[in-house]
C-alpha positions as CSV (number, residue, x, y, z in Angstrom):
1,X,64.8,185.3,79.7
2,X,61.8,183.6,78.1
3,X,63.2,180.7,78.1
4,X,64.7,180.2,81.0
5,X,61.0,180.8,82.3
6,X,60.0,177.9,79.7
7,X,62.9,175.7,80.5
8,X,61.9,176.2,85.0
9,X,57.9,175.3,83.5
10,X,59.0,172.6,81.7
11,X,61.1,171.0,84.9
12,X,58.0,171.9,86.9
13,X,56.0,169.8,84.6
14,X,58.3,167.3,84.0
15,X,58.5,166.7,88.5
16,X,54.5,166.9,88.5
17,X,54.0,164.3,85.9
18,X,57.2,162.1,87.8
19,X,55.2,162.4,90.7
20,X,52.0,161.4,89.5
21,X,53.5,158.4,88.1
22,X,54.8,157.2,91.1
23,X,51.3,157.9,92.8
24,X,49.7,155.7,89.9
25,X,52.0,152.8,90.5
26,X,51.4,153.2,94.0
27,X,47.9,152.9,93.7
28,X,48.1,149.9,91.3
29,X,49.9,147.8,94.0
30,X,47.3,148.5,96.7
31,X,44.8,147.6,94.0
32,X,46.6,144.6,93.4
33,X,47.2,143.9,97.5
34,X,43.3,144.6,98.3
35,X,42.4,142.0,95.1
36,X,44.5,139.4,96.7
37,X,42.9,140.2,100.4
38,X,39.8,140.4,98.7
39,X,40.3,136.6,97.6
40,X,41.6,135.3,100.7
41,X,39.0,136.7,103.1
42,X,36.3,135.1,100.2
43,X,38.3,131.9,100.7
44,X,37.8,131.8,104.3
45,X,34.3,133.3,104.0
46,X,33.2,130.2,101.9
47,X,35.3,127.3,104.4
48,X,33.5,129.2,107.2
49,X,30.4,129.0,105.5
50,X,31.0,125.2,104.9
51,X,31.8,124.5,108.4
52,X,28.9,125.7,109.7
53,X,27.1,123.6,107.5
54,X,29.4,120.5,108.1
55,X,28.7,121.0,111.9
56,X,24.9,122.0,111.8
57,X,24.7,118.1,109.9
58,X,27.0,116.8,112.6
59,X,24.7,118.1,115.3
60,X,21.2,116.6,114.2
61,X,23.5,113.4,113.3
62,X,24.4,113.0,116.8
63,X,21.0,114.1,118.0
64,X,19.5,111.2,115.8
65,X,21.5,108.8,117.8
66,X,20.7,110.4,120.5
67,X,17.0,109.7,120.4
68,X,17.4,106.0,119.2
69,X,19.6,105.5,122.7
């Protein structure tokens, strides 16, 4: 009798630590997904940032020659 109890534990056991496995793995690849986001929205953060700049030199460029008309 006592070990059939052991052996239905051991199962239980056994399922729980199956599961949390699959739960860890899980949580690795959205680690991994919200790193690579992460990069890209950094990556678009930084263009964005350079455009602004870009156009903000544009601007008093064409305000220059503006005046000089």
């Amino acid at each position: 009798m006592e070990i059939i109890v052991m052996d239905s534990d051991t199962r239980k056991i056994q399922n729980k630590k199956s599961t949390l496995e699959m739960e860890i793995r899980k949580l690795r690849m959205d680690q991994e997904r919200m790193r690579i986001e992460m990069e890209n929205k950094k990556k678009e953060y930084d263009t964005l940032g350079y455009q602004i700049i870009k156009n903000e030199e544009d601007m008093k460029r064409l305000k220059k020659k503006i005046n000089l008309l």
